[in-house]
N, C-alpha and C positions, 0 to 999 in steps of 0.2 A: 110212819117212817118211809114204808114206801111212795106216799104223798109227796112227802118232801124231795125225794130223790128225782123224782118224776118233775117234782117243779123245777129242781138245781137243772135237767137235763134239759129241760123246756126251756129256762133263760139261759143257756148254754147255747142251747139250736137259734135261739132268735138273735143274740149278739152275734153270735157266726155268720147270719144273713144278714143283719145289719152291717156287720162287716165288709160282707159280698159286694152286697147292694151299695155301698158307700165306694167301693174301688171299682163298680162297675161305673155308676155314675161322673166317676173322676176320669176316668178310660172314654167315657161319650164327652167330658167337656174336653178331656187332651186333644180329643180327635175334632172337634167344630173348633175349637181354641187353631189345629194344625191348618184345618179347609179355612179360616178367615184368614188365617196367612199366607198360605197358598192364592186365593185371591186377591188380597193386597198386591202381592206380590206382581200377580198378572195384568194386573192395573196398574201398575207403576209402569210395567216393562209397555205397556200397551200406550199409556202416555210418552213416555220416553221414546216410540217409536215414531208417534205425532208429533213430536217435538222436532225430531231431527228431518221429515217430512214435511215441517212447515220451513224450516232452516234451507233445503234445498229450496221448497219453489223460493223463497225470497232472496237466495244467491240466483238465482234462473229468471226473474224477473230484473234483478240488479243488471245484470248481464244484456240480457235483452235491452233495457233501455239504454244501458252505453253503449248497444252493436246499433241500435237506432239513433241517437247521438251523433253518434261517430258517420253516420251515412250522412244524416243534414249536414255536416259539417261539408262530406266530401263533396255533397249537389251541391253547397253554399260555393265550396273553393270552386269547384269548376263554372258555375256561373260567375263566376267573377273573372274567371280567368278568359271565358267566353269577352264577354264586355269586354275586357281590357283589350284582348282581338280585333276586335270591334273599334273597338276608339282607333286603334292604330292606323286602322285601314284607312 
């Protein structure tokens, strides 16, 4: 009888640690389950920063080449307006 008792309490103690062991386990996947989201997360934002840094230089480049555009244009006008000077004379 005491045999038995001994056994009832021994698979008592072991599904109780089974137990343990099973919500400790669950508590290490919630927490690597939280850190891969956490870094998703910082990767997104990390992309999303390169994104809006690509976005400038190519408004800064846009920009740049119509402020250089716009200069040929004005050497153009004044050479011409030179010449026309020039003819008159």
């Amino acid at each position: 009888m005491a045999a038995a008792k001994n056994s009832a309490a021994a698979m008592k103690k072991a599904e109780a640690k089974k137990k343990t062991e099973s919500k400790k386990q669950s508590g290490v996947q919630k927490m690597l389950a939280a850190k891969k989201a956490e870094e998703a997360m910082r990767q997104a934002e990390e992309e999303g920063r390169n994104e809006v840094e690509e976005d400038e230089e190519e408004v800064f480049d846009e920009e740049q080449e119509e402020e250089a555009a716009g200069e040929e244009e004005k050497e153009q006008e004044e050479e011409d307006y030179e010449e026309e000077e020039e003819e008159e004379e």
